[in-house]
MDTraj code that builds the backbone (N, CA, C; nanometers):
import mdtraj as md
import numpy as np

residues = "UNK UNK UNK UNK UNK UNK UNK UNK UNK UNK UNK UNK UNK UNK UNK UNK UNK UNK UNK UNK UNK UNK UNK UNK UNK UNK UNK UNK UNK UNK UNK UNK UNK UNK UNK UNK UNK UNK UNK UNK UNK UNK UNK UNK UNK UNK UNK UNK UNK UNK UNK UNK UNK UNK UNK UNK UNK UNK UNK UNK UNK UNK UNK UNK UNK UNK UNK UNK UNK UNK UNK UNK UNK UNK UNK UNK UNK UNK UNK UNK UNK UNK UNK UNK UNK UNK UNK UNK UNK UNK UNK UNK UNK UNK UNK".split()
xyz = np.array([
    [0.8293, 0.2181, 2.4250],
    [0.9292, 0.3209, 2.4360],
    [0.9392, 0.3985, 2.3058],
    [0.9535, 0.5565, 2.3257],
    [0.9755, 0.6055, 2.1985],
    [1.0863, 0.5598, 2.0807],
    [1.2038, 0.5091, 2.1752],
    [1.3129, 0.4377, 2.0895],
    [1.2618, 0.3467, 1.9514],
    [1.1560, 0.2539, 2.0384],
    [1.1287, 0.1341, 1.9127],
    [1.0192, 0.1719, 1.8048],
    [0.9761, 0.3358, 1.8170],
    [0.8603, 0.3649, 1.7585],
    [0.9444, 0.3691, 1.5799],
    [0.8713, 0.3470, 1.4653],
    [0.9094, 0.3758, 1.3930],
    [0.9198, 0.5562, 1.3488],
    [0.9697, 0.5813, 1.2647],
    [0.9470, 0.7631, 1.2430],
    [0.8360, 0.7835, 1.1532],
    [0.7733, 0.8912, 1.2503],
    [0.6815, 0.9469, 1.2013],
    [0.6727, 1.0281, 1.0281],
    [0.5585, 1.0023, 1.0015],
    [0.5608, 1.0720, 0.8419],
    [0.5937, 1.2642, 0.8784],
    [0.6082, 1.3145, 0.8034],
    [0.6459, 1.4075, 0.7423],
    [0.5140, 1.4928, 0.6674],
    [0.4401, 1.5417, 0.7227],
    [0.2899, 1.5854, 0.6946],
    [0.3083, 1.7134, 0.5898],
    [0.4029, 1.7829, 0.5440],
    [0.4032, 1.8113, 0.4402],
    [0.4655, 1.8076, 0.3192],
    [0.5430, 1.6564, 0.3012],
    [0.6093, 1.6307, 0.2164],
    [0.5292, 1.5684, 0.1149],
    [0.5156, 1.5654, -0.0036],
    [0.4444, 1.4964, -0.1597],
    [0.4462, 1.3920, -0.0887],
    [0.3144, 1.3218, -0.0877],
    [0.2347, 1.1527, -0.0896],
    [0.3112, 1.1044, -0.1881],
    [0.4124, 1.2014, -0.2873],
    [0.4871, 1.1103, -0.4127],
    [0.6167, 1.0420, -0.3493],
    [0.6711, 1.0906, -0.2195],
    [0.7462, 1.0209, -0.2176],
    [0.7500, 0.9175, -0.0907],
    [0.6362, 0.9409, -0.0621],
    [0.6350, 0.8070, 0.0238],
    [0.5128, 0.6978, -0.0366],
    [0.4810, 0.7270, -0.1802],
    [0.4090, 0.6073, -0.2486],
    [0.4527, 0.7026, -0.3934],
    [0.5271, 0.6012, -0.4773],
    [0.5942, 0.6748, -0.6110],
    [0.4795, 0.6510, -0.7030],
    [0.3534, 0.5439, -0.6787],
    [0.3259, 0.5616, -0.8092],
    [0.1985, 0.5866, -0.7686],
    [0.1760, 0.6844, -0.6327],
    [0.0252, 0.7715, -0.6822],
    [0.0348, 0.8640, -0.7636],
    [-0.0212, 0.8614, -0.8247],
    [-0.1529, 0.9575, -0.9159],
    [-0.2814, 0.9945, -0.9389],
    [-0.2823, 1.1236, -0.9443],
    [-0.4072, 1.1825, -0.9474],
    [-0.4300, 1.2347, -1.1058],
    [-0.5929, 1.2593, -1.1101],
    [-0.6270, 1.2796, -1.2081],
    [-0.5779, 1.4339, -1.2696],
    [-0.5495, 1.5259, -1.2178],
    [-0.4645, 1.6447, -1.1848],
    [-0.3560, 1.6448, -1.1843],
    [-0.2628, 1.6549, -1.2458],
    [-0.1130, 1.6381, -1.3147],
    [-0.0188, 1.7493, -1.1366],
    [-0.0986, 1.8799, -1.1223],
    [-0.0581, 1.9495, -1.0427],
    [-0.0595, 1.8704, -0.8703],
    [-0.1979, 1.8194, -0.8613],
    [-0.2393, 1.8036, -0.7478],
    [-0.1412, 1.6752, -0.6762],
    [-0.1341, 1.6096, -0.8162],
    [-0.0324, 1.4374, -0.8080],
    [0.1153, 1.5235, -0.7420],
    [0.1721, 1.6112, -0.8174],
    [0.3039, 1.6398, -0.7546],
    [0.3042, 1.7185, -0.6319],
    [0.1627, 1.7913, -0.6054],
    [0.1531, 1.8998, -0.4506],
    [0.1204, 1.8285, -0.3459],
    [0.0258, 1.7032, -0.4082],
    [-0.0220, 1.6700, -0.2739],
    [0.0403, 1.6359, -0.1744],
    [-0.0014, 1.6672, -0.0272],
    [0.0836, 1.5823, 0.0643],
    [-0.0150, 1.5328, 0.1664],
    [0.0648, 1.5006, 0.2543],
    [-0.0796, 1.3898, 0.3808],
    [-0.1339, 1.4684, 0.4536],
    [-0.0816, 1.6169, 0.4567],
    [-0.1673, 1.6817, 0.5568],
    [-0.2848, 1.7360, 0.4419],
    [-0.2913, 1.7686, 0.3529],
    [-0.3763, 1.7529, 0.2064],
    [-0.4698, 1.6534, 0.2688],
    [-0.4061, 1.5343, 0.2055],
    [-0.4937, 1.4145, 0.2500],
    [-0.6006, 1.4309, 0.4038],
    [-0.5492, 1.4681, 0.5072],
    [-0.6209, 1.4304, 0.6256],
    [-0.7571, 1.5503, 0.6151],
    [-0.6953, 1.6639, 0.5550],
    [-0.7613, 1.7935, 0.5656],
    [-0.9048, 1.7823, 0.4524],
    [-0.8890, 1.6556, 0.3819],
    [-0.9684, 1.6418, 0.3087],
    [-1.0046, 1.7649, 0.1482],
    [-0.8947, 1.8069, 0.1000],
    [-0.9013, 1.9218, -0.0075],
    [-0.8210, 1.9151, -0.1209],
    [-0.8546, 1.7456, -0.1517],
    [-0.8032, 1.7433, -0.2492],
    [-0.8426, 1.7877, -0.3830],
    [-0.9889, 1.8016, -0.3662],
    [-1.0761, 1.8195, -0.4746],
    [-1.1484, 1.7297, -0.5086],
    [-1.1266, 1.5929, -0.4914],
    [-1.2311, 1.4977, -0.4742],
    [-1.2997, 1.4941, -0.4132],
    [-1.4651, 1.4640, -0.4619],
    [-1.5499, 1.4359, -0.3905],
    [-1.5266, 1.3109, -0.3473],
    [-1.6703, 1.1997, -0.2661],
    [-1.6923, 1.1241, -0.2210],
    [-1.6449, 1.0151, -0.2992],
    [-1.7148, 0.9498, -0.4655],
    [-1.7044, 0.9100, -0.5354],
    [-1.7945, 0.7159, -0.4362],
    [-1.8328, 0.7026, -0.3667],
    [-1.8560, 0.6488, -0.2713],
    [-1.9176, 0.5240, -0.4084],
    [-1.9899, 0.5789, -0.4605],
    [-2.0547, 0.4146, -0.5152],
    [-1.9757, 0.3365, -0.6046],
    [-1.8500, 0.3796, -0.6171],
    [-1.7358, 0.3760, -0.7422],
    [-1.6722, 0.2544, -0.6681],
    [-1.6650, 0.2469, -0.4981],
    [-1.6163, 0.1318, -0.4384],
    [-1.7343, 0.0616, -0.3285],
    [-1.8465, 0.0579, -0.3470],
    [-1.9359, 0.0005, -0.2805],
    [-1.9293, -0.1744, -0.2973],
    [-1.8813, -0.2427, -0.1984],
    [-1.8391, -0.3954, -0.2228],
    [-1.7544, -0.4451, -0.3256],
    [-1.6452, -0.3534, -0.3387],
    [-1.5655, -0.3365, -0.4200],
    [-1.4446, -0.3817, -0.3282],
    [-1.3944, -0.5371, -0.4153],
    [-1.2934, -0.6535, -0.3224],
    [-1.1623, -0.5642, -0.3607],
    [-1.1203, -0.4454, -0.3379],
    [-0.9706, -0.3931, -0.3937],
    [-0.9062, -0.3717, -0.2604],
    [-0.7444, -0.3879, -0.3143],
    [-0.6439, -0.3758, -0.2048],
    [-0.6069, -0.2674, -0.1955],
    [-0.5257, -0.1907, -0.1012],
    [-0.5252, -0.0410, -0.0654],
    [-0.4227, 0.0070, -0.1936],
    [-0.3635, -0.0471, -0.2879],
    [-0.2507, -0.0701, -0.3631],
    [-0.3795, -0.0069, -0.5219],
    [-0.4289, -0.1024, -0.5244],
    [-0.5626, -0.1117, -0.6264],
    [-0.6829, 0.0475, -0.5965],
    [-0.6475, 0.0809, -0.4686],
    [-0.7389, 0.1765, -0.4709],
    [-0.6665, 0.3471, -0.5107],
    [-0.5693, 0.3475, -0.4889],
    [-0.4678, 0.4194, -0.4556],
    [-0.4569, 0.4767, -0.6324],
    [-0.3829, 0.3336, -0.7126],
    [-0.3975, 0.3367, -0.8549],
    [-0.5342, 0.3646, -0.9659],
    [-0.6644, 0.3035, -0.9001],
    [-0.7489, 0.4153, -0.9405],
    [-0.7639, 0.5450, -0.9435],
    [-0.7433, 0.5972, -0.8141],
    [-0.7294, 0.7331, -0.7971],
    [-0.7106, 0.8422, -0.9229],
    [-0.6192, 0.8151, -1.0122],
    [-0.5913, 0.9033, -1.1333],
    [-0.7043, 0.8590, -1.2134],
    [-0.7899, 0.7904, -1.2063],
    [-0.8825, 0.8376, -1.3214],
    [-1.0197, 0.9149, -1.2401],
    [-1.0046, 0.9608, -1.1452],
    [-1.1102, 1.0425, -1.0943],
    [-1.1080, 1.1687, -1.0769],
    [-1.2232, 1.2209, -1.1602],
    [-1.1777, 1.4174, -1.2004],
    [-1.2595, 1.4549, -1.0737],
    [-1.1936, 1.5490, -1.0147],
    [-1.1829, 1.6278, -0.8956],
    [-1.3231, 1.6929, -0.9608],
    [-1.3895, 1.7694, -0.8445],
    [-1.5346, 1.8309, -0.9053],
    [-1.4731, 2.0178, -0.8087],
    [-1.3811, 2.0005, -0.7394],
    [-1.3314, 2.1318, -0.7398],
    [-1.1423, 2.1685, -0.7696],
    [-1.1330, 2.2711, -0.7660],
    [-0.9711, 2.2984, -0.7451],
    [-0.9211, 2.2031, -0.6673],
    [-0.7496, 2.1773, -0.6496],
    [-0.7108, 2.1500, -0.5835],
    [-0.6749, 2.2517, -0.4662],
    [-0.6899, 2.2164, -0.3275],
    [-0.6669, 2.2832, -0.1871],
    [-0.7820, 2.4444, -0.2265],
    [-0.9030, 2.4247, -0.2657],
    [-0.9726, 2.5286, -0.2602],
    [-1.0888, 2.4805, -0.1099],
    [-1.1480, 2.3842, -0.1478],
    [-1.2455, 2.3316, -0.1168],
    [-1.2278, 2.2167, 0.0467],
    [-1.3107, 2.1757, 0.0828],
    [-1.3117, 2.1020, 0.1778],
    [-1.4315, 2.0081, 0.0996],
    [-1.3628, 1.8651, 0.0751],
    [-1.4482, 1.7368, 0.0742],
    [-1.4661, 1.5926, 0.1229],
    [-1.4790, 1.5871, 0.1918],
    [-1.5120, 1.4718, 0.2541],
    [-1.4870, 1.3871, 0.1584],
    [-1.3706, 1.2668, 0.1859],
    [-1.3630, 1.1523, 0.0592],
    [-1.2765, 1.0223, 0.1453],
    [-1.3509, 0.8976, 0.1184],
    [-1.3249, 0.7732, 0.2293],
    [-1.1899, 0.7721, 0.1900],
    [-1.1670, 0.8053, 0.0183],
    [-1.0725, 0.7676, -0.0939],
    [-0.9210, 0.8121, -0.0223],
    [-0.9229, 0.9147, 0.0199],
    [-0.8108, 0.9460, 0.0959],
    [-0.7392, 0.8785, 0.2248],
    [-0.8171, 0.7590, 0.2159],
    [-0.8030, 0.6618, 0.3900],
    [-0.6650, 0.5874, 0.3051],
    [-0.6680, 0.5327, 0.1479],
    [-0.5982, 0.4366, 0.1130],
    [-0.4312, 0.4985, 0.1454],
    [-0.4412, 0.6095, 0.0479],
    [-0.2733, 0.6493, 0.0271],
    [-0.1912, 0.7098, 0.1781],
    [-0.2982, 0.7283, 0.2457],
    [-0.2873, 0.7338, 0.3751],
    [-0.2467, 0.6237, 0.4318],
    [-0.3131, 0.5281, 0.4149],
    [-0.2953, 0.3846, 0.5103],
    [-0.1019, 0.3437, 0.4757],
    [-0.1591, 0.3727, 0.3399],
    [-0.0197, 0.3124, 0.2405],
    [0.1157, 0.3649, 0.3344],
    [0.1155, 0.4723, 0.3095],
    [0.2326, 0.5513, 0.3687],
    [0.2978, 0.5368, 0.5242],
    [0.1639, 0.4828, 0.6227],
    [0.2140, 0.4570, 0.7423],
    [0.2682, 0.3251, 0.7007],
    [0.2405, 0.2447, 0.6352],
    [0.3332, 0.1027, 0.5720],
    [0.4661, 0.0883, 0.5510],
    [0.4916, 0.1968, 0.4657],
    [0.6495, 0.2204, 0.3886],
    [0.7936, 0.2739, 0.5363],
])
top = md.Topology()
chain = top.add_chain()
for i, resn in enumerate(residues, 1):
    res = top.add_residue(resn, chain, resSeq=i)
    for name in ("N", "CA", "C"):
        top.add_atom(name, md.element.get_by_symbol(name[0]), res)
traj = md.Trajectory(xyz[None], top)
């Protein structure tokens, strides 16, 4: 029943306030971003793919890396494909 569903996120509100301590390597992008950002894939990160290849981290651990990875375009210019965006995502349907 829709009653027992929890509430839905808020697709353009800051990823800051439904996870306080993401950060991005982008001082701007950390306070703009939001989940529809995230899904749309434009954050400015690339792939970064071999950075977590059998890499034992929790979605918590991946999330907090995030700020040390320099974007290879603008923020919301570009379209990039990045797995990296699955974590703070996951996170947020959590909270």
């Amino acid at each position: 029943m829709l009653s027992t569903m929890p509430e839905l996120p808020e697709w353009e509100k800051p990823v800051k306030e439904y996870i306080p301590f993401f950060k991005l390597f982008d001082p701007v992008a950390t306070e703009r971003m939001t989940l529809r950002d995230l899904l749309i894939h434009n954050s400015g990160l690339p792939r970064y793919d071999a950075l977590w290849h059998n890499a034992l981290l929790t979605r918590k651990e991946v999330v907090e890396r995030l700020q040390y990875l320099e974007p290879t375009r603008e923020f919301r210019t570009t379209w990039q494909y990045s797995n990296r965006h699955r974590g703070p995502l996951a996170r947020s349907e959590s909270t």
